[in-house]
Structures are given as C-alpha cells and as structure tokens.
C-alpha positions in Angstrom: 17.5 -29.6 27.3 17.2 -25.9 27.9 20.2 -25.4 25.1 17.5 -27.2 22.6 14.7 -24.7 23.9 16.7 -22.0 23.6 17.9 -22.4 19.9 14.1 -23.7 19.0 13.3 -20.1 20.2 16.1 -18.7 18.2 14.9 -20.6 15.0 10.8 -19.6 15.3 12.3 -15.7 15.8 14.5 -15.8 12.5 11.7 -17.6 10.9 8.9 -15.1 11.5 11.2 -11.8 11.1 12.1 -13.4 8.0 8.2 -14.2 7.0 7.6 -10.5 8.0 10.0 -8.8 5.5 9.2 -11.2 2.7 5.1 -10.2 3.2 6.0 -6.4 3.3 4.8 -4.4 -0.1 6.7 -1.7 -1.0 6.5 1.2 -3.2 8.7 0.9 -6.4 9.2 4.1 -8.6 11.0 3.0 -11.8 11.9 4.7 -14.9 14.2 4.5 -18.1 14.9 5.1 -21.6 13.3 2.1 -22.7 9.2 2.1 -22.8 7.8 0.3 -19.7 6.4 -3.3 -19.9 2.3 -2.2 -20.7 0.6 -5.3 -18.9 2.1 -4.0 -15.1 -1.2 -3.0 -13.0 -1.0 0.8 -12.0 -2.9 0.1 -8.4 -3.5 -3.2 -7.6 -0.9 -5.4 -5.0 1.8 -6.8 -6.8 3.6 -10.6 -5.7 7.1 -11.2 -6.1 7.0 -13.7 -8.2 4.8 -11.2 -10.5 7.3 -8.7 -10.5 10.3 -10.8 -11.0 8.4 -11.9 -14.3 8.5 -8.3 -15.1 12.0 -7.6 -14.9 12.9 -10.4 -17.0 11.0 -9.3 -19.7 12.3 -5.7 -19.0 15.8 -7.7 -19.3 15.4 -9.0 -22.7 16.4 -5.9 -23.9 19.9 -5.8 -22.0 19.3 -2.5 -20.2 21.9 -1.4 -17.6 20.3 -1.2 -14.4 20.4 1.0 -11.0 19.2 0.0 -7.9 18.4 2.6 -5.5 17.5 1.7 -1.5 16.2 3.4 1.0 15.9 1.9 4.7 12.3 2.4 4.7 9.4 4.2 2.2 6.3 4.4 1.9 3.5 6.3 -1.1 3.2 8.6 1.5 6.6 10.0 1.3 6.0 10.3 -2.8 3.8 13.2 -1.7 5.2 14.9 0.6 6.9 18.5 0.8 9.5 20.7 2.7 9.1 23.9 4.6 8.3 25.3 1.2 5.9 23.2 0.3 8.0 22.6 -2.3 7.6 18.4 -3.1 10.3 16.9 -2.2 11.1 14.7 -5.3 11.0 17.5 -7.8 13.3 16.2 -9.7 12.0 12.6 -9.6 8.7 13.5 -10.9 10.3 15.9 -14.0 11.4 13.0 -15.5 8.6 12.1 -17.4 9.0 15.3 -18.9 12.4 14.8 -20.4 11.6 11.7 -22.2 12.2 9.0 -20.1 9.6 6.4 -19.7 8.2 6.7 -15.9 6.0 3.8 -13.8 4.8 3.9 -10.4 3.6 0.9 -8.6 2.6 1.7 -5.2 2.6 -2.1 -3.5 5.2 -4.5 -4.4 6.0 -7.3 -2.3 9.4 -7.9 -1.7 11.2 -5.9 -4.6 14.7 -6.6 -3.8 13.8 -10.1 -3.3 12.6 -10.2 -6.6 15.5 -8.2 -8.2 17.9 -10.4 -6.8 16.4 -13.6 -8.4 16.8 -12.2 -12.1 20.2 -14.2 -12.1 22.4 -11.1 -13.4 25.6 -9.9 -11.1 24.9 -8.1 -8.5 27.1 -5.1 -6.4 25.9 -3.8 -3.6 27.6 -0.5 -2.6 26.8 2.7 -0.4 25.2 6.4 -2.1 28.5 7.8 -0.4 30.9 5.5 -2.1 29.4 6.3 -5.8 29.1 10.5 -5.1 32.7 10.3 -4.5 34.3 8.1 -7.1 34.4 9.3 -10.8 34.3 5.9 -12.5 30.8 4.3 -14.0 30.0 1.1 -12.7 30.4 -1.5 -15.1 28.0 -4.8 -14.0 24.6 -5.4 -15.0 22.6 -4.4 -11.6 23.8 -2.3 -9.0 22.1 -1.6 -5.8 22.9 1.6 -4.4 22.0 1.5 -0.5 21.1 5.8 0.6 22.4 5.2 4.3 23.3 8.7 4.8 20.7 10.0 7.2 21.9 12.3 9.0 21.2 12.8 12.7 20.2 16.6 12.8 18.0 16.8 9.7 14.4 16.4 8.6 13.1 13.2 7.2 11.7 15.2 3.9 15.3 16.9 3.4 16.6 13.5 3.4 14.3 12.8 0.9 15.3 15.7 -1.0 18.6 15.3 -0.5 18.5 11.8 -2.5 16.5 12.8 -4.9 18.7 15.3 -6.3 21.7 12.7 -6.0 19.4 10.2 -7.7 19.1 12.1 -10.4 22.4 13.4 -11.2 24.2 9.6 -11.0 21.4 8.8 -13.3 21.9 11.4 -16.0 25.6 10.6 -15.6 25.1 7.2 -16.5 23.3 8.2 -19.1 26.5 9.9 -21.0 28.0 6.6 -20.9 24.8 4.1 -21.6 21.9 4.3 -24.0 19.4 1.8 -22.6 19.1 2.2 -18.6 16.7 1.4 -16.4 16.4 2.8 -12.8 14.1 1.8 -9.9 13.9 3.4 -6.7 12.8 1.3 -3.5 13.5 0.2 0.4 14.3 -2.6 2.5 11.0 -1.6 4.8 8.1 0.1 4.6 7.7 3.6 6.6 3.9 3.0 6.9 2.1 6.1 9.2 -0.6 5.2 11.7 -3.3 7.2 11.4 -4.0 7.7 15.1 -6.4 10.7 14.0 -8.8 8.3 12.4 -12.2 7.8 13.1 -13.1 4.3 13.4 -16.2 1.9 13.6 -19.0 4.5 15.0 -17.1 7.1 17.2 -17.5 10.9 16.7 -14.8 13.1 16.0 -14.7 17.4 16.6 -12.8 17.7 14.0 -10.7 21.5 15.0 -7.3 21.7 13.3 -5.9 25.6 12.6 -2.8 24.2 11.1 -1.8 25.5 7.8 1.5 23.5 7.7 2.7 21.6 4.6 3.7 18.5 7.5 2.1 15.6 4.8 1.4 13.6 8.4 -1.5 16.0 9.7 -4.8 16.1 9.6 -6.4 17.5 6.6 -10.0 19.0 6.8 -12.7 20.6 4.2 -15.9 21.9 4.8 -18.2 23.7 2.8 -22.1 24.7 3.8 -23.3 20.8 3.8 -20.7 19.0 3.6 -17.2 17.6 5.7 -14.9 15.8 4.3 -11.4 14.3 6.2 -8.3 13.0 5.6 -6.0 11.1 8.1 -3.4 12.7 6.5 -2.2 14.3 2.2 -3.2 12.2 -0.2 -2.3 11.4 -3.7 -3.6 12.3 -7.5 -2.0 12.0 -10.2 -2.9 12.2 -14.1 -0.2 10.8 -15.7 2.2 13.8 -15.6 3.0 14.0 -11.6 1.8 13.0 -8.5 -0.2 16.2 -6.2 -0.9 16.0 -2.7 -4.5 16.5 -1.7 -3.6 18.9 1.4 -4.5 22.1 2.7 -3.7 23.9 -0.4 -6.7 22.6 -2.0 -9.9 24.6 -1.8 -13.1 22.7 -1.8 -16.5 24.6 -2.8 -20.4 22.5 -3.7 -23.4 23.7 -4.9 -26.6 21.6 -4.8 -29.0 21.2 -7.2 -32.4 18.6 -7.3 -31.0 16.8 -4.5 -27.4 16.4 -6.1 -24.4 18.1 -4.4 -21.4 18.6 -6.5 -17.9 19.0 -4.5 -14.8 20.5 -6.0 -11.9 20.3 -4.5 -8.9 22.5 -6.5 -5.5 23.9 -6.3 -3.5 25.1 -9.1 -2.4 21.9 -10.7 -6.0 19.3 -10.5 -9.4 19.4 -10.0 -11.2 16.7 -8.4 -14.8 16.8 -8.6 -17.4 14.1 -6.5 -20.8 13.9 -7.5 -23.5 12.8 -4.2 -27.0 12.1 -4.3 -29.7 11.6 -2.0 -32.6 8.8 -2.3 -34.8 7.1 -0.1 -33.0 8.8 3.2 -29.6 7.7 1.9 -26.5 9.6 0.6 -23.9 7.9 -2.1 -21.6 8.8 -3.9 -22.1 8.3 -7.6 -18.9 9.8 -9.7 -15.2 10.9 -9.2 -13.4 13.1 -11.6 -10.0 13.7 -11.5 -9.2 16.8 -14.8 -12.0 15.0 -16.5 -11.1 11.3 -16.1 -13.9 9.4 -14.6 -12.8 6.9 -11.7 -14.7 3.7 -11.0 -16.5 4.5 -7.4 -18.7 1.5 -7.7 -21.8 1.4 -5.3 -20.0 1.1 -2.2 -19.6 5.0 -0.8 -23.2 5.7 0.9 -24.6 5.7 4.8 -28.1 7.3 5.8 -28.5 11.3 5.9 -27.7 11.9 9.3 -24.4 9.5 9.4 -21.1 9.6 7.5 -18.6 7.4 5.8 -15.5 5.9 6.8 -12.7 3.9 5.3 -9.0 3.3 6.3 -7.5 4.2 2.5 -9.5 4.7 -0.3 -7.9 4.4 -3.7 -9.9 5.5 -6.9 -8.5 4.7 -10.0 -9.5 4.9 -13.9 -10.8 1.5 -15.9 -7.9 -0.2 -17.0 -7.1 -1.0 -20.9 -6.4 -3.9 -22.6 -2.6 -3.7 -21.2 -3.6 -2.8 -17.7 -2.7 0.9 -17.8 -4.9 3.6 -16.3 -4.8 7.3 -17.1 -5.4 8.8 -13.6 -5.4 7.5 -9.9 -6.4 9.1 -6.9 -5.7 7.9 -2.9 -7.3 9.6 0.0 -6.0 8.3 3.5 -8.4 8.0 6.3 -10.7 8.9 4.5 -14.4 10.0 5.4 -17.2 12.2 4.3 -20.7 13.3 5.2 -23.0 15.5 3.2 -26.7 17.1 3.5 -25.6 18.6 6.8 -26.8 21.0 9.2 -23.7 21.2 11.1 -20.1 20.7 9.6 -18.6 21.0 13.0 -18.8 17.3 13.7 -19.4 13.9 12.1 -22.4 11.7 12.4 -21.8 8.0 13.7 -19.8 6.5 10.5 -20.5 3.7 8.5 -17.4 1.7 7.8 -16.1 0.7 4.5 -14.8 -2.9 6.0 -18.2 -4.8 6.7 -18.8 -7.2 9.3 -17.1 -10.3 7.6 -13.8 -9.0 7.0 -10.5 -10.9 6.2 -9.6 -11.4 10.3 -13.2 -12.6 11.0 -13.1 -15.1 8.0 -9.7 -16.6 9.0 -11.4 -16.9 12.9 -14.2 -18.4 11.2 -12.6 -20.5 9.3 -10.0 -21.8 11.8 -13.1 -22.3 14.1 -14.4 -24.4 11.4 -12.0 -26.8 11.5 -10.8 -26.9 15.3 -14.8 -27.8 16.0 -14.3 -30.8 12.9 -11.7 -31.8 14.5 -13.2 -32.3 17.9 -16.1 -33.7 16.7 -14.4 -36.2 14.8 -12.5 -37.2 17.7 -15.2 -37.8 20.1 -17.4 -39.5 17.6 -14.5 -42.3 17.2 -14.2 -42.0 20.7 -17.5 -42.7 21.2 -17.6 -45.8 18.9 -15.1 -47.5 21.2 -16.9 -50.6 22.7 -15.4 -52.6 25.6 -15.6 -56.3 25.7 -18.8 -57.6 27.4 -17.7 -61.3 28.0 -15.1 -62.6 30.0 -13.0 -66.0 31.3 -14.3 -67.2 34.2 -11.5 -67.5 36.4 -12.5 -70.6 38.1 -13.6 -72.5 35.2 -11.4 -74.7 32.9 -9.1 -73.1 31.2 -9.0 -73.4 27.6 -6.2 -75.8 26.3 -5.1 -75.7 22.6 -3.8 -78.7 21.0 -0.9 -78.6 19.1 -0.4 -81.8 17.2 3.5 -82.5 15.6 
C-alpha cells in the first residue's frame, strides 16, 4: 500500500512540473530573410497552438531554420547592458539594419513545444559542438542549446558572449542558404521579482545614489512636481531597436493651465506623458514615444495627494489591419505621482489591479459552486422521509397465496 502512495506522489509531481513549464511564456526574438508573417500581435500573450500556426505558414516557404536556447530569458534581459553600458545584444538588434526581416514577441507560451510540433526533423546539439565543427548543418530545424555558462562570469557577458556567436553561425549559414529563419528563445523564463515595489497603499522613501547600468535596480525621476519609479529598466522601442528606460534618461515638465507635460530623453528616444488635473483628480491622458501616440486608455489616475501603481505597464501603438504596431513601450513597477509638494516620497497608491482581480474571481467562483453543491446535497437530504407505518409484530402476519 505505501508503494501505491508513493508512486501516486511521484505521478501528481511530474504532472504539475510538467503543467508548469507548458504554462510558462517566453520571449521569442526571431528574424530572417524572408518578411515576417504580418497578422502576429507585437504585445499581446501568445498560445501555443497560436504560434505553432505561425510557423507553419512561415514553413510554406521552405526556409532553413535555427533554433537557438537559452536555459532561461526573460524581456528583461533584451534590455540590459554591461559595465559599459554598452547593450548586450548589439549585434542582435543591428540586424534589422542589414536587411533582415526582425519580430519580437515578448510572451509566448511554450515555444519549443510549439516548434517541435511543426512535423520537420529535428537535431538537437550543443553552441560548443557547432563553434567548433566547420560543416553546415543540413536538416530542416536545428536547435542549438547555449549551455556554456561559465562559472566565474557575469550573467550579461553571457549574454553577450551568445549574441556575438549567434550572429556569426547565422551569417555563416547564410553563405550557404538563401531563405533562413532564426528564432532565439529558452527552456524557462528568468523572470525578476521586484522586491523594491510598492504595493497596495504602502509608502516608499524612495533614496537611490546609484548610477550603475545594473538593468535590476531601482530607477528613479523626479522633477519639481512630479516622481516617477521603476522597479527596475524598462523597454521602448520604435521599430528600429529596443532602449532601456534607465538612469541615462533625463526627465524635465513644465506646467501649464493645469496640464503637466513630462519628458523623459536620452540620446536615442523621447518619451513624452501628458497629465491633467480635474475635479481633485490627476490622469494621465497621452504617451508619446518619437511622436507615436500610444493607447493609455482612462485607466492611469488617483486623487492629488496619492499616486499610482501597477506591477508592469505596457503601452503600445493601435494596431493595423495585420496586427502590427509602430512603437511599444514597457515600464516595470511602475508608479507615478504628480502636482506635488514634495518629491521625496510617495502618497498612498492607487493600484492598477482593482478589487475583483483574476485570484478573487477564481475564489469567487469556486465558492460559487462548493456552496451549490452543499446546498443541493442537504436539500435532497432533507427530502428524505422515513416510513411512518409499521407491522405490528403481534398481529397476523400477512400470508401471500401463491396458486400453481
């Protein structure tokens, strides 16, 4: 009996590690000679099954294709930079401007699963095995696992160390193939927990002197009114190359009839927010990103006095016809408060994730039907009756008559 137990244990714990890797989303970067399928979303979550209906369209045209794997990534990584601040896939993002046809879909669930359905052969072989051999490989797919970390060195040289090998196999297959398609993924995601967040109505002193180009830290700007926060760098990009929103931007406002307007700049992008004030509330009304408007909607606002919160914001233009957008822009940990006296501190914050989010719906709902359940039972219960008349025992007994 306890060998049953045991092995019932073993089956739930393969079951749910296995549920847990097929519900992770993963960032895919992709690129290739051939132009990208047009009706692929640029922000939204992607299923499986979704992309998997991608890549055989992408097939139709026979392309040769690369497969490289990290063990784990996230869209954080994307932006991140070395001791330099130098980005670490430099060469990654100069692609676009070579010719090659670029995509970047930040959420994929599953993308290896998915790759690995497309009914094509298959090789799966280390980044150490293909630097050193000469020969192209000749199948269809080939997934190229980077398991070279290295014990003494930095997570963003690793990075930078693969994507200059990326690269270079890439541009070698080229001499040898015309139509190629390349996507660069993981096995897991590398999320970061923003432990410096502010969450549900806490206050933060917000003091950080760091001027490092470490993509995990705290990010802070503050102008005259206005403090704005970030968990940790985000991303922008405008259809050339994705830019880190970090230290190295600068952010300056100037008011005017009860509007502030916020610019926040470095060298490469300028991100302007338009806020207003009405009725002893703040909101957010535009975001600009090098003159593409991205939709805010009428959801960024809390009373003067208090400030706003959310866990990720991601902004991103109106999509065409084909589901392309010009310009996205994500800010982790994001929160904001404007018409201040003080910048030193935040104002109690008013949460992007109301009161009925997706946990309390799913207790709700659960609830729901446990308390159907029960009351269904008791009311059958309850219409049980119990016989009310009974054999005497010391009458006659009945005799039935059976006639042959």
């Amino acid at each position: 009996m306890a060998y049953h137990n045991y092995f019932l244990i073993f089956l739930i714990a393969v079951f749910n590690s296995n549920l847990a890797q097929c519900a992770e989303f993963l960032p895919v970067f992709m690129w290739g000679t051939s132009k990208m399928p047009e009706h692929v979303p640029a922000l939204h979550k992607i299923s499986q099954d979704s992309f998997k209906d991608t890549l055989l369209e992408y097939l139709k045209r026979d392309p040769y294709i690369l497969v490289f794997t990290e063990k784990n990534l996230s869209p954080e990584d994307f932006v991140q930079s070395d001791q330099n601040g130098v980005p670490v896939f430099t060469n990654i993002q100069q692609l676009k401007n070579e010719g090659n046809h670029v995509r970047y879909l930040p959420s994929v669930q599953n993308p290896l699963g998915a790759i690995k359905q497309v009914n094509k052969p298959i090789t799966q072989i280390s980044i150490s095995s293909i630097l050193s051999s000469t020969n192209v490989p000749k199948d269809n797919i080939w997934i190229i696992d980077l398991d070279d970390a290295k014990d003494d060195e930095s997570r963003s040289h690793m990075l930078k160390r693969h994507d200059f090998d990326i690269v270079a196999i890439y541009k070698g297959v080229l001499k040898h193939h015309d139509n190629v398609l390349v996507l660069y993924t993981a096995n897991h995601t590398a999320w970061v927990a923003p432990d410096d967040v502010t969450h549900g109505r806490s206050r933060n002193l917000l003091e950080s002197d760091d001027t490092s180009a470490d993509s995990t830290s705290p990010v802070v700007f503050n102008t005259t009114d206005t403090l704005l926060y970030l968990s940790y760098d985000g991303a922008v990009w405008t259809g050339e190359q994705i830019v880190n929103v970090s230290k190295a931007f600068k952010l300056t406002g100037a008011s005017n009839d009860g509007n502030v307007s916020l610019k926040l700049t470095n060298d490469k992008v300028t991100i302007e927010i338009l806020v207003t004030q009405k009725q002893g509330y703040w909101y957010v009304n535009n975001i600009t990103v090098d003159g593409h408007n991205l939709v805010v909607g009428a959801n960024i606002y809390a009373p003067v006095g208090f400030s706003y919160h959310c866990t990720t914001s991601n902004f991103t233009t109106k999509p065409d016809t084909a589901g392309k957008v010009d310009a996205f822009l994500t800010l982790p940990g994001f929160q904001i408060q404007t018409f201040m006296n003080n910048t030193e501190s935040f104002g109690d914050a008013y949460d992007c994730v109301g009161f009925t989010s997706i946990p309390i719906w799913s207790g709700l709902f659960v609830t729901a039907i446990l308390l159907f359940i029960i009351t269904f039972g008791l009311t059958m219960m309850m219409d049980i009756k119990t016989m009310d008349r009974f054999d005497d025992p010391k009458g006659k007994t009945i005799t039935v008559t059976a006639s042959e």
